[in-house]
MARTI-214589 format. One record per residue: residue number from 1; residue in three letters; chain; x, y, z of N, C-alpha, C, CB in turn. Coordinates in pm, 1 decimal. Glycine has a CB too. Layout:
N
{resi NUM | resn ALA | chain A | n.x X | n.y Y | n.z Z | ca.x X | ca.y Y | ca.z Z | c.x X | c.y Y | c.z Z | cb.x X | cb.y Y | cb.z Z}
...
// end
This chain:
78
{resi 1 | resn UNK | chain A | n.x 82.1 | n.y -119.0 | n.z 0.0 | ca.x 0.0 | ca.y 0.0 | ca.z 0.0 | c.x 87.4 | c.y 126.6 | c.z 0.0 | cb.x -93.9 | cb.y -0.8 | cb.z 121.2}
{resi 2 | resn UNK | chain A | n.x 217.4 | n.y 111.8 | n.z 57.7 | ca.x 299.2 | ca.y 225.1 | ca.z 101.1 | c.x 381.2 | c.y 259.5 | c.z -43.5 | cb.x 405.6 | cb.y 181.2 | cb.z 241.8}
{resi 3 | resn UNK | chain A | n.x 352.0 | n.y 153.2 | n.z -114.5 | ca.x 431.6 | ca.y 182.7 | ca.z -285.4 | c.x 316.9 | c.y 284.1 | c.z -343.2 | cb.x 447.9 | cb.y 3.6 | cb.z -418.0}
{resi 4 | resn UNK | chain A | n.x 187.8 | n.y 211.6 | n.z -387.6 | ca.x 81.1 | ca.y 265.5 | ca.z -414.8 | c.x 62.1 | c.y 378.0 | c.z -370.8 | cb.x -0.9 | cb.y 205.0 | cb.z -390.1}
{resi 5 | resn UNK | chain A | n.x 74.9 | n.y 467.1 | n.z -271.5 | ca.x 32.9 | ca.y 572.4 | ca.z -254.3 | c.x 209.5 | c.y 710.4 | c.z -282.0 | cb.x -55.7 | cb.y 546.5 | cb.z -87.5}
{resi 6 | resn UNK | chain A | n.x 250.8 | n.y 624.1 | n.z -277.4 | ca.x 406.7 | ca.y 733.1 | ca.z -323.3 | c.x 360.8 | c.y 770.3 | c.z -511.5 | cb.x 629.6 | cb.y 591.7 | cb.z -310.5}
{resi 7 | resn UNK | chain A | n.x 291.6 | n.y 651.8 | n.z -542.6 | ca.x 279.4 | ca.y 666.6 | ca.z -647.2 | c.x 159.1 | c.y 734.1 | c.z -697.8 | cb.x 300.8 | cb.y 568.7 | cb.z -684.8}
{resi 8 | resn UNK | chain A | n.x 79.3 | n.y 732.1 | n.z -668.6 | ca.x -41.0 | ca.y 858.9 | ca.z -651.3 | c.x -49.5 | c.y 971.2 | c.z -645.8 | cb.x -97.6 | cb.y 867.3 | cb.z -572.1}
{resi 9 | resn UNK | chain A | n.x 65.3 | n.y 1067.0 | n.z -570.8 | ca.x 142.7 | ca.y 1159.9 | ca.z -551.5 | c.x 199.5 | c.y 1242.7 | c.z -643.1 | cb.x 214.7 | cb.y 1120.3 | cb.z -497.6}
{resi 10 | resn UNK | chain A | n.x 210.0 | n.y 1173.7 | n.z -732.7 | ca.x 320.6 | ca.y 1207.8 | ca.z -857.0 | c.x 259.8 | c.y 1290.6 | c.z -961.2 | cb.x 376.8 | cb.y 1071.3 | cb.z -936.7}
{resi 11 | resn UNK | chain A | n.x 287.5 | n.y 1405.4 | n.z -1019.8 | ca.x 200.4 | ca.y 1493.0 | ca.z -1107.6 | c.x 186.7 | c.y 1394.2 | c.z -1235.3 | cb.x 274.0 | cb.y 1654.0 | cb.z -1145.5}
{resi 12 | resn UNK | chain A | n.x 247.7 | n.y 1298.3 | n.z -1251.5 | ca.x 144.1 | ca.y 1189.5 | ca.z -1370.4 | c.x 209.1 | c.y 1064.1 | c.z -1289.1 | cb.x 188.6 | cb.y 1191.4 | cb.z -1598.6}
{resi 13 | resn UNK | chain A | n.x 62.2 | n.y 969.9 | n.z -1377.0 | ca.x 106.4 | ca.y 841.4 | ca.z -1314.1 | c.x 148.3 | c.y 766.2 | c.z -1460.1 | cb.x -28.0 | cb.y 756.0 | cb.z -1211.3}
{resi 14 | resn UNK | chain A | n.x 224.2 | n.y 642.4 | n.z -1389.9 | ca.x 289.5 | ca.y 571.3 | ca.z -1545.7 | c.x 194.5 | c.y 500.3 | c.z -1578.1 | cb.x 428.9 | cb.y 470.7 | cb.z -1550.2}
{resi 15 | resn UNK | chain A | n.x 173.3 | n.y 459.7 | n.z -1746.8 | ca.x 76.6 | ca.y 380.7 | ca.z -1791.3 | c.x 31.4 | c.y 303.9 | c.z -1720.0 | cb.x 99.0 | cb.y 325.4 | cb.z -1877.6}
{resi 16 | resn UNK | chain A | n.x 117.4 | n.y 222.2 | n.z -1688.7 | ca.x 55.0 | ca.y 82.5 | ca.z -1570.4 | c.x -52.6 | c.y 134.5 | c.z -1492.3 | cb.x 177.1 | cb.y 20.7 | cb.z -1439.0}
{resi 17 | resn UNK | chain A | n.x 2.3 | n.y 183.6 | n.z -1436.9 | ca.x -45.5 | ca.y 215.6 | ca.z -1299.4 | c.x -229.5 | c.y 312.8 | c.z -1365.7 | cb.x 117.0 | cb.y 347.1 | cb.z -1192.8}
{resi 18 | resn UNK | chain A | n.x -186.6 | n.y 397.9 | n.z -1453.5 | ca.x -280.8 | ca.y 436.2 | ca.z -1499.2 | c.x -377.9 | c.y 382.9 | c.z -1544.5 | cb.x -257.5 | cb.y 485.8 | cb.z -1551.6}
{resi 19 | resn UNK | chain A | n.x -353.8 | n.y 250.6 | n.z -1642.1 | ca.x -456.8 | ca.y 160.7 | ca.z -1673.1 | c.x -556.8 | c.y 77.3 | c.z -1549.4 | cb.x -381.5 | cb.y 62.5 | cb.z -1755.2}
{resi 20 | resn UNK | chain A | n.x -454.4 | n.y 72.7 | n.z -1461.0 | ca.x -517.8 | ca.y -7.9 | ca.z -1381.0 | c.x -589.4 | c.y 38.8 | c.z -1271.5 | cb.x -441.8 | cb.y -85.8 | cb.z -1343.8}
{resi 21 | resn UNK | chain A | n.x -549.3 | n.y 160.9 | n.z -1293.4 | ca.x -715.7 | ca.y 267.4 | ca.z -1160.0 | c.x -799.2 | c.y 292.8 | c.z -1286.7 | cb.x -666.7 | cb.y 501.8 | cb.z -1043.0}
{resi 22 | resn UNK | chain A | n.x -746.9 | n.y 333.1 | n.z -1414.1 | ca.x -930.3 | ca.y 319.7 | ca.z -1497.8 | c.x -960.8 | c.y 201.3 | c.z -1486.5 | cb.x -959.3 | cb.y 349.1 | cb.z -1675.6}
{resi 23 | resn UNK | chain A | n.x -951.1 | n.y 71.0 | n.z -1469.2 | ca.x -984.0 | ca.y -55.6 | ca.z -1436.5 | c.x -1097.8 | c.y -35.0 | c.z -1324.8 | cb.x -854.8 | cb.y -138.4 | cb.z -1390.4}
{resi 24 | resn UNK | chain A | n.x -1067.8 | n.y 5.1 | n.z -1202.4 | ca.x -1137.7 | ca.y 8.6 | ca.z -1106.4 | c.x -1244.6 | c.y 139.1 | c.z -1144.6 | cb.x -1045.9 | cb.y 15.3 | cb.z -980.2}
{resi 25 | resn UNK | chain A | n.x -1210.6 | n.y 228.4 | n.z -1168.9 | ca.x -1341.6 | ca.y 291.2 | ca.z -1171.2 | c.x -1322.3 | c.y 412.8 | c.z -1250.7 | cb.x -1399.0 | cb.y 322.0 | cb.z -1029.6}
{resi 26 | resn UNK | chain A | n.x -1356.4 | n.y 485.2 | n.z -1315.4 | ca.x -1418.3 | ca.y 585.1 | ca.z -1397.7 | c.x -1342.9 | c.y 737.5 | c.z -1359.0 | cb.x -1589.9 | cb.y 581.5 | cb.z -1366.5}
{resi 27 | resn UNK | chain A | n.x -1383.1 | n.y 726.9 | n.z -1259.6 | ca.x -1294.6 | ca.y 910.9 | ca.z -1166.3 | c.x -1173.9 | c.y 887.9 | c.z -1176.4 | cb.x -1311.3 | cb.y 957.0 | cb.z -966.6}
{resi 28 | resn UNK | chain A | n.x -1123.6 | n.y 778.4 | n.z -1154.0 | ca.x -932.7 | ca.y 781.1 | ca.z -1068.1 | c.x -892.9 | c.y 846.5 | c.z -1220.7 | cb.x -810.5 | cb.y 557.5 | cb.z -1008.9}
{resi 29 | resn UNK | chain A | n.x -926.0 | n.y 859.1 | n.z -1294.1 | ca.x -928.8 | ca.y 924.5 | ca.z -1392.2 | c.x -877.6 | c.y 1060.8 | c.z -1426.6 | cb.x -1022.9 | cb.y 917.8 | cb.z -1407.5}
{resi 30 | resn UNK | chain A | n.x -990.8 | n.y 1157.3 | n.z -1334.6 | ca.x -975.6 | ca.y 1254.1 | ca.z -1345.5 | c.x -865.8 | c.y 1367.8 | c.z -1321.6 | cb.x -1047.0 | cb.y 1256.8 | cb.z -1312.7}
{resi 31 | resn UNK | chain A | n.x -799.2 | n.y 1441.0 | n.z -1425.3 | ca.x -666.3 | ca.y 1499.5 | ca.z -1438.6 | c.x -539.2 | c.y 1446.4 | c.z -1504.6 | cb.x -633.0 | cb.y 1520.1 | cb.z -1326.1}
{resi 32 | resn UNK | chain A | n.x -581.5 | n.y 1307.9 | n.z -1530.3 | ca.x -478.8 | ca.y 1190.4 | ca.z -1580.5 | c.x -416.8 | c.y 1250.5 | c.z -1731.2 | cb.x -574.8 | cb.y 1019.3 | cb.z -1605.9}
{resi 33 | resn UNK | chain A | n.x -544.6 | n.y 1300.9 | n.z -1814.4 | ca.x -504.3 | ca.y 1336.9 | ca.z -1951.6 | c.x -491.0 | c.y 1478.7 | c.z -1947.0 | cb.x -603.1 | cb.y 1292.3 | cb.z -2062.5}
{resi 34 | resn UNK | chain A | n.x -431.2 | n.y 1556.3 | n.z -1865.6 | ca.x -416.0 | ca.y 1692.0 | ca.z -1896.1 | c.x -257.5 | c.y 1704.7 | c.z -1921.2 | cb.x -475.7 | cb.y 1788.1 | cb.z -1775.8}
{resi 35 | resn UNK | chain A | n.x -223.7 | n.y 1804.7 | n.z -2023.2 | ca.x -140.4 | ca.y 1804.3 | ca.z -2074.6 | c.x -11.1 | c.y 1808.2 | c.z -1956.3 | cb.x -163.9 | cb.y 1898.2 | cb.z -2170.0}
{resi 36 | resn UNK | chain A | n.x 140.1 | n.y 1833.0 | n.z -2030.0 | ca.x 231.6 | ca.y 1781.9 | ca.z -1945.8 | c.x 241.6 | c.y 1987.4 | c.z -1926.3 | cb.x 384.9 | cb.y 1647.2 | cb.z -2021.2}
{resi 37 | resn UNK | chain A | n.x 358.8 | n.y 1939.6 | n.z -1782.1 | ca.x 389.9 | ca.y 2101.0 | ca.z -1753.5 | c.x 469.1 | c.y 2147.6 | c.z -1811.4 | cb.x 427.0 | cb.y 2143.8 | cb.z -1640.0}
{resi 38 | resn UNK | chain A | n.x 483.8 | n.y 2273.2 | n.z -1839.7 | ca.x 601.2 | ca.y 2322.6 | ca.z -1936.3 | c.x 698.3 | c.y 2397.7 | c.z -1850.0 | cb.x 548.3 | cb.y 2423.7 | cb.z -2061.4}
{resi 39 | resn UNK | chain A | n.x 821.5 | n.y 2428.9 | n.z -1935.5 | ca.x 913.7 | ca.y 2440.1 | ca.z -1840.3 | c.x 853.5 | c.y 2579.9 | c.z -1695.7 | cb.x 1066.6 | cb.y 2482.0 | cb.z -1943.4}
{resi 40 | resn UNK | chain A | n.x 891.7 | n.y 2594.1 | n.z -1586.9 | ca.x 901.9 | ca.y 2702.2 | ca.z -1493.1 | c.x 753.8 | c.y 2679.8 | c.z -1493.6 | cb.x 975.8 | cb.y 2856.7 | cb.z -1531.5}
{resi 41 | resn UNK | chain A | n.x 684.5 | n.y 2627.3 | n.z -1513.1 | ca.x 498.7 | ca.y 2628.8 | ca.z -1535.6 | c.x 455.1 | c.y 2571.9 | c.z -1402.7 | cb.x 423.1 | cb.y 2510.8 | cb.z -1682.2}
{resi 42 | resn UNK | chain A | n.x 357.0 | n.y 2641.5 | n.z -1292.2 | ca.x 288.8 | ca.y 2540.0 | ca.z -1202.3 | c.x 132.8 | c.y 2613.9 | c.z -1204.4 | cb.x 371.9 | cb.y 2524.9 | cb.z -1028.4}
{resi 43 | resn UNK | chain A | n.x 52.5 | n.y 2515.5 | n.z -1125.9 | ca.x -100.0 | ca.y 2492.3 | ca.z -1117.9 | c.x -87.0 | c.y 2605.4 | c.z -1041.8 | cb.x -178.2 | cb.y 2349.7 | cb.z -1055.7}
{resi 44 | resn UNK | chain A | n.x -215.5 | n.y 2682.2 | n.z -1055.5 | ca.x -252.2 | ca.y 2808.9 | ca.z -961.5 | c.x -407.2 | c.y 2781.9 | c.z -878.9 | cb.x -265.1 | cb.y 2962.6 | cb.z -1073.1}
{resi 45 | resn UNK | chain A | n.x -464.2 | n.y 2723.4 | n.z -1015.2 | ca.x -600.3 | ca.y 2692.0 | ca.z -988.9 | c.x -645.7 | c.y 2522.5 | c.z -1026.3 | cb.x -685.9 | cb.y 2802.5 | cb.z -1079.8}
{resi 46 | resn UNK | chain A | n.x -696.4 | n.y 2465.8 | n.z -993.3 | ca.x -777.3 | ca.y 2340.6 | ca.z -1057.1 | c.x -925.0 | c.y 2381.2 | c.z -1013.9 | cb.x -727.1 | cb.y 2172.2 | cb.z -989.7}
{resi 47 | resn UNK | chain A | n.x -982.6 | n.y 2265.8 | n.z -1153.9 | ca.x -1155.3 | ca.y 2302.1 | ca.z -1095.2 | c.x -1145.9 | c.y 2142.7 | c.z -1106.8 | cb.x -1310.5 | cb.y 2417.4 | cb.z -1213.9}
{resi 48 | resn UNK | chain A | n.x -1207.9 | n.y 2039.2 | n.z -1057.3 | ca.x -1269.5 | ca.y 1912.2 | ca.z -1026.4 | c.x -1433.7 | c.y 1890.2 | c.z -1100.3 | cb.x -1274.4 | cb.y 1908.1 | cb.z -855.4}
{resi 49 | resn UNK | chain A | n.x -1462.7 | n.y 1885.2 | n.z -1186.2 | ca.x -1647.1 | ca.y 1840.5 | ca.z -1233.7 | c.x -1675.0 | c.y 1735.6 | c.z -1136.2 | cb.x -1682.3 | cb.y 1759.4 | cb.z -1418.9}
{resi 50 | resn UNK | chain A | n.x -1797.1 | n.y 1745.4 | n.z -1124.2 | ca.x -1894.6 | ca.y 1636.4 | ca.z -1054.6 | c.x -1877.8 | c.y 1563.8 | c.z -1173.5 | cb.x -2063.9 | cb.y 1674.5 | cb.z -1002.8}
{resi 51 | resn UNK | chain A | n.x -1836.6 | n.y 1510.5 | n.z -1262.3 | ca.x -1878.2 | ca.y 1442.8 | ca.z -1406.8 | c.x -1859.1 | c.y 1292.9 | c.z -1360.2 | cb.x -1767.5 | cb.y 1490.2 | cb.z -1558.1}
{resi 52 | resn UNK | chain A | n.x -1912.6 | n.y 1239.1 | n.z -1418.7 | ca.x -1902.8 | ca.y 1067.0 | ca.z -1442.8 | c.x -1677.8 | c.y 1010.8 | c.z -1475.2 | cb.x -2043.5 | cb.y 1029.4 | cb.z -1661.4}
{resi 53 | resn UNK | chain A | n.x -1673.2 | n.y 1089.8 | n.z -1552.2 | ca.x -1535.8 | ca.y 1074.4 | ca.z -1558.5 | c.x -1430.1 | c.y 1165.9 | c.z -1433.9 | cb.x -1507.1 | cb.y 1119.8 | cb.z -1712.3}
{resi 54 | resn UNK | chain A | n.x -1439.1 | n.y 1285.9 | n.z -1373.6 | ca.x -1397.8 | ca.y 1346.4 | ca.z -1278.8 | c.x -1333.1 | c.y 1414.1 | c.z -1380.6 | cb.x -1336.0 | cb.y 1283.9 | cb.z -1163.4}
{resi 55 | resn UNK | chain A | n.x -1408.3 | n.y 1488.4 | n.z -1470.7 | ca.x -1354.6 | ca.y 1604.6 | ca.z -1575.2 | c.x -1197.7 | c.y 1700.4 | c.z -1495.4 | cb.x -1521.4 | cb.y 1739.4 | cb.z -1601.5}
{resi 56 | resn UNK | chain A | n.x -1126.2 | n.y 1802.6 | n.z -1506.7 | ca.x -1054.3 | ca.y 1844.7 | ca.z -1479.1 | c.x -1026.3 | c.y 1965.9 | c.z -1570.5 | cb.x -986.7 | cb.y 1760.3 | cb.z -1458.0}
{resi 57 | resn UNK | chain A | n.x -1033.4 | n.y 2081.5 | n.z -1494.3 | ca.x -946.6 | ca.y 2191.2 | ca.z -1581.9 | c.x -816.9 | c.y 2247.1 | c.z -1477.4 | cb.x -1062.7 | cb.y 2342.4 | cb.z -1633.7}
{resi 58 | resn UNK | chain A | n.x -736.8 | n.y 2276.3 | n.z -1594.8 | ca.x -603.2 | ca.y 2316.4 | ca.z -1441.5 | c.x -562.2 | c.y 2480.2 | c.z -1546.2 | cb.x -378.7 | cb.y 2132.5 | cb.z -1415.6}
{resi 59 | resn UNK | chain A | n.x -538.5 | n.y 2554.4 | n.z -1443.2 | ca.x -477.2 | ca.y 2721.1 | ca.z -1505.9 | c.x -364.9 | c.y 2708.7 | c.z -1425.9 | cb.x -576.2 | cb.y 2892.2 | cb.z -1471.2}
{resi 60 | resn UNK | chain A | n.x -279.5 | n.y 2742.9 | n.z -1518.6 | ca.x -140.1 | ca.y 2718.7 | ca.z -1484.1 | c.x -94.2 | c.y 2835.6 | c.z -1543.8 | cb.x -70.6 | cb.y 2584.0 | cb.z -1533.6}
{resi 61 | resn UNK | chain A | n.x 81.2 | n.y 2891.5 | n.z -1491.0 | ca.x 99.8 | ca.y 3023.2 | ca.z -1503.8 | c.x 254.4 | c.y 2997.8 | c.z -1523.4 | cb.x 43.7 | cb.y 3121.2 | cb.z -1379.1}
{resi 62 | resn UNK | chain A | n.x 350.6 | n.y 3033.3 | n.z -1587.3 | ca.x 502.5 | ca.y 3060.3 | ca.z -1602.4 | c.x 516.5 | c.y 3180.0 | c.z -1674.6 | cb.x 582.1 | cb.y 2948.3 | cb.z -1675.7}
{resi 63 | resn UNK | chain A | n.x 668.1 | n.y 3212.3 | n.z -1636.1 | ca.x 734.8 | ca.y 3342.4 | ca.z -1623.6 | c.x 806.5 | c.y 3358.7 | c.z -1737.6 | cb.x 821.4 | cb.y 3357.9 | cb.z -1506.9}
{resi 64 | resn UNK | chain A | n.x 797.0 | n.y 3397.5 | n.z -1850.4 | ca.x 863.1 | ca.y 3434.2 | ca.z -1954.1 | c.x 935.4 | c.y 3512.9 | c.z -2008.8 | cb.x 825.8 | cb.y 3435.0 | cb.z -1998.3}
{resi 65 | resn UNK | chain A | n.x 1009.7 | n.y 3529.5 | n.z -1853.6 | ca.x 1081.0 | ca.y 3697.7 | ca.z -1896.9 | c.x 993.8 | c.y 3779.8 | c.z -1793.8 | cb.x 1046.8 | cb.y 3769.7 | cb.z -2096.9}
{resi 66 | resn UNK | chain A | n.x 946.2 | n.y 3875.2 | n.z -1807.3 | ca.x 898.6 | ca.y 3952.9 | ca.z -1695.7 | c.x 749.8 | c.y 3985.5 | c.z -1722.1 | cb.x 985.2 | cb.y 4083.4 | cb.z -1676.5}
{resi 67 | resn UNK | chain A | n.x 689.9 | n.y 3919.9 | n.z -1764.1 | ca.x 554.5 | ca.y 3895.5 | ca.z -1751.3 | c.x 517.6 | c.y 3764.0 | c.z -1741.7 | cb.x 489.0 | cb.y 3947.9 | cb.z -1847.6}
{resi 68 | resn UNK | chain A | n.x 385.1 | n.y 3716.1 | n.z -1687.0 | ca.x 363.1 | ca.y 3611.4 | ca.z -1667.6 | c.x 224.5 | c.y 3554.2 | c.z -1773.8 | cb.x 354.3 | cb.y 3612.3 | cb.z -1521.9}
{resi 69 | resn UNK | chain A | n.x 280.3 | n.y 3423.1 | n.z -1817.1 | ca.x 162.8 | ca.y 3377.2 | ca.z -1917.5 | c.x 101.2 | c.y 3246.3 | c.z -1840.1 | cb.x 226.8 | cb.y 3332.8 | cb.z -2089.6}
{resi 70 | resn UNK | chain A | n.x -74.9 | n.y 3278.7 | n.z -1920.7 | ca.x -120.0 | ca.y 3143.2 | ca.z -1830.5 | c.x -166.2 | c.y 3084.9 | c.z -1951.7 | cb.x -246.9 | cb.y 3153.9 | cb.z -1692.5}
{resi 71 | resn UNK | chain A | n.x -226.7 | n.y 2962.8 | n.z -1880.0 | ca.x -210.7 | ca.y 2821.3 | ca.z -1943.6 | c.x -374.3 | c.y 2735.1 | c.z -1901.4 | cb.x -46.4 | cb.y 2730.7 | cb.z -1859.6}
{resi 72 | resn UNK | chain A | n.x -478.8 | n.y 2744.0 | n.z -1979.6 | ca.x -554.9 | ca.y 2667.7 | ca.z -1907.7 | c.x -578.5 | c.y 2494.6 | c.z -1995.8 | cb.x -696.8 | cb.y 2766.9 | cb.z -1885.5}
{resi 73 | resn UNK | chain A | n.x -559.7 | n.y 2392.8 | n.z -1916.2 | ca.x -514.9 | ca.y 2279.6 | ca.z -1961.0 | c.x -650.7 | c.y 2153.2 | c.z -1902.8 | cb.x -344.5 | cb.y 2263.4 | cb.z -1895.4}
{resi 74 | resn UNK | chain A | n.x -694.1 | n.y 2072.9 | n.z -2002.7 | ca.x -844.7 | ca.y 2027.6 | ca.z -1941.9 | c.x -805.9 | c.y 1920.9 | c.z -1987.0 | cb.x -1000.9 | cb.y 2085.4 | cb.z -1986.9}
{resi 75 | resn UNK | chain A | n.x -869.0 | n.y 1789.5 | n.z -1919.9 | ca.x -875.9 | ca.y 1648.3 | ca.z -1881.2 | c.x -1003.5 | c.y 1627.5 | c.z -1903.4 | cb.x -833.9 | cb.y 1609.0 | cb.z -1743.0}
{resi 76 | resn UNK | chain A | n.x -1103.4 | n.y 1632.1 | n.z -2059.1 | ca.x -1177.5 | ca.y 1595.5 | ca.z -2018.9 | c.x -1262.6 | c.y 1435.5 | c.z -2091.9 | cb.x -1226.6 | cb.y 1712.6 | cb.z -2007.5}
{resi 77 | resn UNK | chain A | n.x -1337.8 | n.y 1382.4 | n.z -2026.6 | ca.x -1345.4 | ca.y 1262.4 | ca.z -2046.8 | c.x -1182.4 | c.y 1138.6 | c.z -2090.3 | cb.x -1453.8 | cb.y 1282.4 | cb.z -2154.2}
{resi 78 | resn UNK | chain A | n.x -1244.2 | n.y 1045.0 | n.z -2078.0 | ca.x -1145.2 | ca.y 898.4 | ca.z -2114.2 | c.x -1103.5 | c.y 941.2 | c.z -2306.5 | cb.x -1284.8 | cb.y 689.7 | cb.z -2091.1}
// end
């Protein structure tokens, strides 16, 4: 259990592991397919859907020099 949850943790999970919580159910899903981070890039905001799949939008923000650009990045459905 103590592997399993180090691995949960992780801003993506590896295929394996990924296939096999959509196995169990529908949500563990949710955020799985949102795109990767780009360089200096982190989450500011997430929204979570009530959806059948556990939809996901994430706004994300990096520094490009001296202004800052955002990023809104969505997970939605399988």
């Amino acid at each position: 259990m103590d592997e399993l949850s180090n691995e949960l943790l992780r801003d993506s999970l590896n295929e394996e592991v990924r296939i096999s919580l959509g196995k169990i159910h529908s949500t563990f899903m949710g955020g799985e397919y949102l795109p990767g981070y780009r360089r200096q890039e982190v989450e500011i905001a997430r929204i979570a859907l009530a959806s059948t799949t556990s939809d996901v939008i994430s706004l994300r923000a990096r520094p490009p020099g001296s202004r800052i650009k955002y990023r809104l990045g969505r997970s939605l459905g399988m």
